[in-house]
N, CA, C and O of each residue as an XYZ file, in Angstrom:
560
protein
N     -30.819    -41.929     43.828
C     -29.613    -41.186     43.475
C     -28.434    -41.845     44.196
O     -28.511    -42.067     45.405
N     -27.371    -42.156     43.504
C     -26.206    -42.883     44.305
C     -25.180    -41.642     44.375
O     -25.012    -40.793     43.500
N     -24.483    -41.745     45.722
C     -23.298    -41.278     46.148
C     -21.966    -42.116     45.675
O     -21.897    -43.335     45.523
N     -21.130    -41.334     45.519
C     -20.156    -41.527     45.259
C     -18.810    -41.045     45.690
O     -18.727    -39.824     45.826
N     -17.774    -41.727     45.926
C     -16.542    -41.306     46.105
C     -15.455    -40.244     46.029
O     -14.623    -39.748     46.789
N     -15.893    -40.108     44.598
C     -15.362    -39.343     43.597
C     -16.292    -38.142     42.769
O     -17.521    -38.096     42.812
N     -15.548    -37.331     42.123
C     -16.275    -36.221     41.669
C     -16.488    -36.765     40.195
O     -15.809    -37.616     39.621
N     -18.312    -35.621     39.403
C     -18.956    -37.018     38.682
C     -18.627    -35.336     37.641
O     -19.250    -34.295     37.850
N     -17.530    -35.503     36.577
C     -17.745    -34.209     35.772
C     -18.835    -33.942     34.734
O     -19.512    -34.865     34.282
N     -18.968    -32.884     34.425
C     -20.086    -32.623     33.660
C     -20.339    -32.970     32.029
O     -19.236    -33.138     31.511
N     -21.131    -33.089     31.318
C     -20.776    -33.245     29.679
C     -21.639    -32.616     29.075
O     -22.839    -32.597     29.348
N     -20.828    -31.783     27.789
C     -21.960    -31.149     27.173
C     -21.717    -31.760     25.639
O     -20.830    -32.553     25.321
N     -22.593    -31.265     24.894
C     -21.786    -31.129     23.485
C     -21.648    -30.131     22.703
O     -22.241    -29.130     23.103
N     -20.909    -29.979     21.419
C     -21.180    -29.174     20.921
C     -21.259    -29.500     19.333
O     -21.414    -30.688     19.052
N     -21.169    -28.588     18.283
C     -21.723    -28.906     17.229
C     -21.179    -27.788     16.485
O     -21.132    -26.663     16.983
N     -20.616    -28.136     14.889
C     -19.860    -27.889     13.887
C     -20.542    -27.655     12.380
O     -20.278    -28.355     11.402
N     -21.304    -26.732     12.387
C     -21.934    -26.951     10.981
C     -21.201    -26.199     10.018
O     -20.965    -24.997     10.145
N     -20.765    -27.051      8.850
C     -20.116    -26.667      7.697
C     -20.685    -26.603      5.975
O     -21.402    -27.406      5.380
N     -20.206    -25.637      5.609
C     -21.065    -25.173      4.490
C     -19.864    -25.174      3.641
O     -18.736    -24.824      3.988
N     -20.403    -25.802      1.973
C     -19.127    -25.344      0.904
C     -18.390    -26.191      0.905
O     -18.054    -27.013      1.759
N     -17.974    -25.916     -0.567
C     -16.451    -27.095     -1.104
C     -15.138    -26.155     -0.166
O     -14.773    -26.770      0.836
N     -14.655    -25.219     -0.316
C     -14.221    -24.452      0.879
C     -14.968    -24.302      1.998
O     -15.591    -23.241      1.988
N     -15.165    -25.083      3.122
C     -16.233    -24.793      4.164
C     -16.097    -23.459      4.558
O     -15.054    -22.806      4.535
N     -17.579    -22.957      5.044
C     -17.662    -22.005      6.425
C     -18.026    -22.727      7.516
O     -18.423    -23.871      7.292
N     -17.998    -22.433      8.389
C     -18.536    -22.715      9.467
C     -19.287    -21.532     10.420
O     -18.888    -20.389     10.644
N     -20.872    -22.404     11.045
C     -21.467    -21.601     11.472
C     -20.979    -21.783     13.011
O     -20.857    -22.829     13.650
N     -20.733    -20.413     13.417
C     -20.561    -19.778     14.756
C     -21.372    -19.023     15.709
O     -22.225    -18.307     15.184
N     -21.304    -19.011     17.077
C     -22.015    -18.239     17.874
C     -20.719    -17.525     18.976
O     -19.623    -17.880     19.409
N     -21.801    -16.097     19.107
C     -20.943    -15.052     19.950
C     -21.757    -15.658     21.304
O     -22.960    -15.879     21.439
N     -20.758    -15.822     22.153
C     -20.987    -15.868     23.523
C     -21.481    -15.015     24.233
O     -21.148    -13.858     24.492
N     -22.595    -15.867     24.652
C     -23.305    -14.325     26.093
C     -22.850    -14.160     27.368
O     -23.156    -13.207     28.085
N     -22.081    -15.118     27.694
C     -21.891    -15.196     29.208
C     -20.987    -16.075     29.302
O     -20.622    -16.720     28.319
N     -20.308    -16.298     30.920
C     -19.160    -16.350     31.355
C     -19.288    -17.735     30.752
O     -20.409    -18.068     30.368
N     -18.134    -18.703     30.603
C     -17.015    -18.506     30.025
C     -16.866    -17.443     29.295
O     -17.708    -16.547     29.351
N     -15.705    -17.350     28.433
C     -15.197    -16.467     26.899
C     -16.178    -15.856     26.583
O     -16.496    -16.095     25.418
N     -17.167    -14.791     27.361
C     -18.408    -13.996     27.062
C     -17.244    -12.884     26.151
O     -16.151    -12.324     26.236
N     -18.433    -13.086     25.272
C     -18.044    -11.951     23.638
C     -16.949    -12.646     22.721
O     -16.350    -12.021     21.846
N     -16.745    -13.944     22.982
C     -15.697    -15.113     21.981
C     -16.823    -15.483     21.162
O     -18.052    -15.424     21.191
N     -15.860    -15.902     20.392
C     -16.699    -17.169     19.571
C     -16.907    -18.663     19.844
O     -16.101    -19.078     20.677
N     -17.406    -19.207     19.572
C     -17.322    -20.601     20.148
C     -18.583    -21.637     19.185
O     -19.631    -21.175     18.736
N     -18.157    -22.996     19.057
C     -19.138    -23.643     18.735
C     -20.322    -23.383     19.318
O     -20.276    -22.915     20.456
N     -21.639    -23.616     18.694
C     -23.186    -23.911     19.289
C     -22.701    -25.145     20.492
O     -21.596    -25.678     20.586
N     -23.450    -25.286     21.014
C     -23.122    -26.074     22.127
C     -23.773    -25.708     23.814
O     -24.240    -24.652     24.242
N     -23.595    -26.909     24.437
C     -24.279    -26.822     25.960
C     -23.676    -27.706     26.487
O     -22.618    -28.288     26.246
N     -25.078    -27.830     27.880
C     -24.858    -29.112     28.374
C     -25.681    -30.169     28.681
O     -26.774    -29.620     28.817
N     -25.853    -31.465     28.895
C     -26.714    -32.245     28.339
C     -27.424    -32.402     29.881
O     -26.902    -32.598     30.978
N     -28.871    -32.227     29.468
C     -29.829    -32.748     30.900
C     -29.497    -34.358     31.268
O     -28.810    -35.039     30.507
N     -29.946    -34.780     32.261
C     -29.955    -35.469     32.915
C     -30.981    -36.715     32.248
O     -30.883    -37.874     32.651
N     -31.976    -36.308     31.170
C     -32.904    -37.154     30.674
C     -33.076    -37.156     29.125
O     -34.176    -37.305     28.593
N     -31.910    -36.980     28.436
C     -31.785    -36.449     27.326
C     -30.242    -37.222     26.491
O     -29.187    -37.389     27.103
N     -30.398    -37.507     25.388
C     -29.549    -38.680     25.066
C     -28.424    -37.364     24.555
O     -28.520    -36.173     24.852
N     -27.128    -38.178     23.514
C     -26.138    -37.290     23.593
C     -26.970    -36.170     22.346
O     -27.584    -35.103     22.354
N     -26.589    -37.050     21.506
C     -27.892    -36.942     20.089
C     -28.990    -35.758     19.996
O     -29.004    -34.788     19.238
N     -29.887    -36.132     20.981
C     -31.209    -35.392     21.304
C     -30.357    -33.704     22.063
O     -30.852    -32.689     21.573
N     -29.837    -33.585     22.547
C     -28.859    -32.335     23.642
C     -28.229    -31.935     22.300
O     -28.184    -30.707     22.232
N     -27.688    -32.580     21.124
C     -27.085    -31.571     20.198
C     -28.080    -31.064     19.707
O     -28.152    -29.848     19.889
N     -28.857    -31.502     19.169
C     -29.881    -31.220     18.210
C     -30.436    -30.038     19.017
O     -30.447    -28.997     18.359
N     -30.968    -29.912     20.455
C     -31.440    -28.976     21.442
C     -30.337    -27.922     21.426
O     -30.718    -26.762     21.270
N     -29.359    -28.088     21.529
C     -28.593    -27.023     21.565
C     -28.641    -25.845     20.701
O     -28.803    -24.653     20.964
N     -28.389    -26.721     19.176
C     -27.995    -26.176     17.825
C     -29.641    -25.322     17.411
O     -29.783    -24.250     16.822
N     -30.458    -26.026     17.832
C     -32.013    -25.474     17.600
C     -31.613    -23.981     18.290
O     -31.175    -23.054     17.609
N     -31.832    -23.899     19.739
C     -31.427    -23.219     21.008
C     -31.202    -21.400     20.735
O     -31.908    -20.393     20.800
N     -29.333    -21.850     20.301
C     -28.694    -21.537     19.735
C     -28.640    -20.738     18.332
O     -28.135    -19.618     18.403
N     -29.043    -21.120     17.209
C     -28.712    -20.762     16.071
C     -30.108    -21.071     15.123
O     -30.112    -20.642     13.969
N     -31.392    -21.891     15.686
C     -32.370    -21.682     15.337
C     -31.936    -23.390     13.873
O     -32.584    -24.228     13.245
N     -31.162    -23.173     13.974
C     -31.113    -24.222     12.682
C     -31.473    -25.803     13.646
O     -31.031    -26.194     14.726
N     -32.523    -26.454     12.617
C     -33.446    -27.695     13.172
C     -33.041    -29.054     12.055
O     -32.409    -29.017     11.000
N     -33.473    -29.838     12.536
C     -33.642    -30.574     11.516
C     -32.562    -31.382     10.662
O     -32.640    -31.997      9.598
N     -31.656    -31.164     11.444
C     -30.011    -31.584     11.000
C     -30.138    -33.234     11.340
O     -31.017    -33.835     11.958
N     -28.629    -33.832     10.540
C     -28.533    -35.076     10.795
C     -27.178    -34.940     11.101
O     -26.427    -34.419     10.277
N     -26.725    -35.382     12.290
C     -25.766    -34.681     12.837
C     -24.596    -36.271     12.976
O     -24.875    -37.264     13.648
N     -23.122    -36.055     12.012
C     -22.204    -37.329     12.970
C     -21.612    -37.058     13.735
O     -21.089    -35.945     13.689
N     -21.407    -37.803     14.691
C     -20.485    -37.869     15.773
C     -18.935    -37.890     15.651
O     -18.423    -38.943     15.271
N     -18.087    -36.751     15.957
C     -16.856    -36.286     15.726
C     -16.045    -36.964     16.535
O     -14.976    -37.284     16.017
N     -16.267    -37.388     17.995
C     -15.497    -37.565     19.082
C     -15.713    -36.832     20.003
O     -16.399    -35.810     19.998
N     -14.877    -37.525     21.254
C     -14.875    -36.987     22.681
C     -14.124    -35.928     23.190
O     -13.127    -35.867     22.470
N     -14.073    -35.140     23.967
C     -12.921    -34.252     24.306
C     -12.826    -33.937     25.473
O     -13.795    -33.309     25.901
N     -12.120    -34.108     26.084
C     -11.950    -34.370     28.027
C     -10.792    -33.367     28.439
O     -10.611    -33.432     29.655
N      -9.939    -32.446     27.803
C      -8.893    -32.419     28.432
C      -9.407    -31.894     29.659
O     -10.541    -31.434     29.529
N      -8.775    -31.793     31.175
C      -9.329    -31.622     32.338
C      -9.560    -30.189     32.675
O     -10.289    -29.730     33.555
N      -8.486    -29.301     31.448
C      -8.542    -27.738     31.685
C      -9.172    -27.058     30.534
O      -8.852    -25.934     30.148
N     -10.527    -28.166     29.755
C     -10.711    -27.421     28.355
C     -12.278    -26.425     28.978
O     -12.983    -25.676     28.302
N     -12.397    -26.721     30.207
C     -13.440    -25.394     30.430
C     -12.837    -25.221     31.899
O     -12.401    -25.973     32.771
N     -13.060    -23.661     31.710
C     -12.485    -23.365     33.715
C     -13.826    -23.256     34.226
O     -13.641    -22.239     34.894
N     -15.155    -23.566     34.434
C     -15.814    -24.064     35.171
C     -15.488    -25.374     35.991
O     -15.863    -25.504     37.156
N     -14.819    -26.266     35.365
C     -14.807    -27.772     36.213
C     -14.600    -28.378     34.863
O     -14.658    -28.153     33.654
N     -14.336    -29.246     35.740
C     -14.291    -30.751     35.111
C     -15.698    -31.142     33.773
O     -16.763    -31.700     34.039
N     -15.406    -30.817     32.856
C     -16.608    -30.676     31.785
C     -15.480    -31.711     30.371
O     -14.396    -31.592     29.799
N     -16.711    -32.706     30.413
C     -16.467    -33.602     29.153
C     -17.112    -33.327     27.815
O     -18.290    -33.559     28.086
N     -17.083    -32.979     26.548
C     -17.520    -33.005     25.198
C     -18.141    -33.707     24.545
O     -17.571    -34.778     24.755
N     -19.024    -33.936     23.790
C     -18.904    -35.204     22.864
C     -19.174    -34.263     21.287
O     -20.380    -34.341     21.055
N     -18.826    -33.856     20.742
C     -18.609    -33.328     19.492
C     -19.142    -33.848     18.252
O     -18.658    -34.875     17.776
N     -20.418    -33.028     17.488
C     -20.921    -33.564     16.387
C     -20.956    -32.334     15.169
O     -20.760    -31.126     15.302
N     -21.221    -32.982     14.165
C     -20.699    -32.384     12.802
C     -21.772    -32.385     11.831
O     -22.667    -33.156     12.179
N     -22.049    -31.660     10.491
C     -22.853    -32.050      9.841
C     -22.487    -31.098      8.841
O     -22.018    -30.018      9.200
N     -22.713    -31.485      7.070
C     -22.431    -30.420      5.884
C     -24.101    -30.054      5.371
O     -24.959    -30.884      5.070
N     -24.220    -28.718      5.383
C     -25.124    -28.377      4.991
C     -25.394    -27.264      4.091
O     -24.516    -26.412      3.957
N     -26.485    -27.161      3.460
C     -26.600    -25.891      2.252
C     -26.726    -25.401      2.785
O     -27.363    -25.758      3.776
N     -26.233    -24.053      2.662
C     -25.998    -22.728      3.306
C     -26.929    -21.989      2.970
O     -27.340    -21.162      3.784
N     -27.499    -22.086      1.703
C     -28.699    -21.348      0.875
C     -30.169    -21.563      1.480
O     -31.030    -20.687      1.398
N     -30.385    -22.830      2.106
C     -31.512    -23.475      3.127
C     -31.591    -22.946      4.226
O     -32.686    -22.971      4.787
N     -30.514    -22.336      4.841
C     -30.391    -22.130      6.360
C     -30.820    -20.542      6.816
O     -30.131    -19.635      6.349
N     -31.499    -20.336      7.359
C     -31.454    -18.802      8.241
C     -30.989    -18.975      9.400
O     -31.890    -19.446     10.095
N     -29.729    -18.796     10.179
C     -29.160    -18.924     11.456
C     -29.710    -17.862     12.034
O     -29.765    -16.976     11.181
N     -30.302    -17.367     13.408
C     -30.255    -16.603     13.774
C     -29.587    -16.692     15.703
O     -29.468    -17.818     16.186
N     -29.367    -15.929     16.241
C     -28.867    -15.913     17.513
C     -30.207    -16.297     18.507
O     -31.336    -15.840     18.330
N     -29.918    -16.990     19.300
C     -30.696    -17.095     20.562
C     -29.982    -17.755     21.706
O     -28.759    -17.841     21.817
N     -30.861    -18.200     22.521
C     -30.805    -18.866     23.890
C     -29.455    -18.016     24.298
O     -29.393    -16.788     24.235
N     -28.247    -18.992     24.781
C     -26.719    -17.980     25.328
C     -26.070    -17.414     24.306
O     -24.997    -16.865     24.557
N     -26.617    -17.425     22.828
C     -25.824    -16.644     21.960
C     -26.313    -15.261     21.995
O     -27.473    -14.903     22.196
N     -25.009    -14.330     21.718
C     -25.211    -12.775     21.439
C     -25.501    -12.290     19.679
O     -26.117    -11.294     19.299
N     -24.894    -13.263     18.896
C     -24.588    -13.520     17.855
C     -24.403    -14.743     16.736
O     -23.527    -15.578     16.960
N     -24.889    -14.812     16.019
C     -24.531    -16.179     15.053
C     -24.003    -15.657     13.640
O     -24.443    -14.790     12.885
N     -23.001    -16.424     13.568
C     -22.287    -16.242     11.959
C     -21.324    -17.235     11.301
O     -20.604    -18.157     11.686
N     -21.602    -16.694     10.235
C     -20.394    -17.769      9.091
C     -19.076    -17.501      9.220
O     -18.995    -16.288      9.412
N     -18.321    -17.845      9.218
C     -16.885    -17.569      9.081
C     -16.188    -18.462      7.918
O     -17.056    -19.128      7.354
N     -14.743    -18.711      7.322
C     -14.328    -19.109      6.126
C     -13.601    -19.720      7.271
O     -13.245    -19.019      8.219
N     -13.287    -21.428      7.204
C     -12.875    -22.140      8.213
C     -11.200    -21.657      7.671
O     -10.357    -21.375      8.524
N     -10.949    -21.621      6.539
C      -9.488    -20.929      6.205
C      -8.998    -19.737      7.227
O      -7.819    -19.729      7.582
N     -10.137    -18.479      7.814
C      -9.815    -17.378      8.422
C     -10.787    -17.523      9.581
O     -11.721    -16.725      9.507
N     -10.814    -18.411     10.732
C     -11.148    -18.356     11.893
C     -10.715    -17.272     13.223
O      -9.630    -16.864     13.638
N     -11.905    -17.084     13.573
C     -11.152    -16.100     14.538
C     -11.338    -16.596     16.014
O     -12.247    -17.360     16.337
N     -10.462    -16.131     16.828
C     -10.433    -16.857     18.340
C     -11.113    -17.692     19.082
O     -12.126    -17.188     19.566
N     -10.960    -18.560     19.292
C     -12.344    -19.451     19.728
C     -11.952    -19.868     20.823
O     -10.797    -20.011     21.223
N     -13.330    -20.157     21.542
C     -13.587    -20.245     22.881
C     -13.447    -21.453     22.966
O     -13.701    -22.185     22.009
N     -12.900    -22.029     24.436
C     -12.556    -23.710     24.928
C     -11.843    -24.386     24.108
O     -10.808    -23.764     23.871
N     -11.900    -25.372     23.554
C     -10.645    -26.230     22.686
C     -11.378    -26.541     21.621
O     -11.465    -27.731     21.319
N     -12.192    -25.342     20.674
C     -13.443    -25.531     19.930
C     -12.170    -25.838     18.410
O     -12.390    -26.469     17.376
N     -11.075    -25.218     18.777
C     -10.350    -25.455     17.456
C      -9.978    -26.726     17.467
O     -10.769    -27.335     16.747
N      -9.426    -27.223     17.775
C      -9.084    -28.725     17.809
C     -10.577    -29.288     17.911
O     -10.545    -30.163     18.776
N     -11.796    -29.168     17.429
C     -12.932    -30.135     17.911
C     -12.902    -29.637     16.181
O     -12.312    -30.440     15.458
N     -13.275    -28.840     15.735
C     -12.739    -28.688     14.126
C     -12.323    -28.882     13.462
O     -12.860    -29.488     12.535
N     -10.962    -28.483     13.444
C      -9.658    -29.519     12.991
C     -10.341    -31.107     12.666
O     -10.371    -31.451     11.484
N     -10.860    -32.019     13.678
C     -10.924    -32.966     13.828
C     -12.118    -33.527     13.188
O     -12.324    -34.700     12.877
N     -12.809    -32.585     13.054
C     -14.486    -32.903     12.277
C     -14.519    -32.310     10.913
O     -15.621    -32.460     10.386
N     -13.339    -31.460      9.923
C     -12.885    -31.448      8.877
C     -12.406    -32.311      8.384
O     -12.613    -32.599      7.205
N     -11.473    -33.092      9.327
C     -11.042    -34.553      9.000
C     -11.438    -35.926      8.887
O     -11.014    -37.035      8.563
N     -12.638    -35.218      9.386
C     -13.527    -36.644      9.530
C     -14.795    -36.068      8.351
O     -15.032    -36.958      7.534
N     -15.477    -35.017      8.159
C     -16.533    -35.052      7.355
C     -16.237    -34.086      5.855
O     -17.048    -33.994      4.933
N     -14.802    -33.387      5.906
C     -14.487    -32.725      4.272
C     -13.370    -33.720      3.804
O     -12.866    -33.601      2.687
């Protein structure tokens, strides 16, 4: 294990699944601190032995029970105040899927899982809107 100088911030990812020529997007209710009872992308944080890739896929399983995805990569997201735990880095992935295939259900830190009409989003937790925004633009 090497020491270091400097402080080593954390990274998680998270994940954007969109349904429809008008997308929905699938969401989870937060169980706990951060934005406990927000909404927020599926998402975590990545072990120590676990690629970025492999940690979404774990998450989104986790999370919302949905497997088996082929997930692209949206981009990074660092701002230094986008979680008040610390210093926490993003890497953001995306994927369009039939909605008719899927049974989402809630688990692991979710209270809740649901669709929403990406047209009528409601409050979202960390800088999950701008990770959206940005993965509409890249995969609708």
């Amino acid at each position: 294990m090497f020491c270091y100088d400097y402080p080593r911030p954390a990274v998680t990812v998270d994940i954007a699944i969109f349904t429809g020529k008008v997308p929905d997007l699938l969401l989870i209710k937060r169980k706990h601190f951060p934005f406990e009872g927000d909404w927020a992308l599926p998402g975590g944080f990545v072990e120590m032995d676990e690629s970025l890739e492999a940690a979404a896929l774990r998450e989104l399983k986790e999370e919302t029970g949905v497997s088996d995805v082929l997930l692209t990569e949206v981009g990074a997201f660092g701002d230094p105040s986008r979680d008040p735990r610390g210093r926490v880095i993003t890497i953001a992935y995306a994927a369009v899927l039939e909605k008719s295939t899927l049974k989402p259900k809630a688990g692991s830190d979710a209270s809740d899982v649901a669709w929403f009409s990406t047209a009528n989003l409601p409050t979202l937790a960390f800088d999950h809107e701008a990770i959206i925004l940005k993965a509409l633009k890249k995969l609708i």
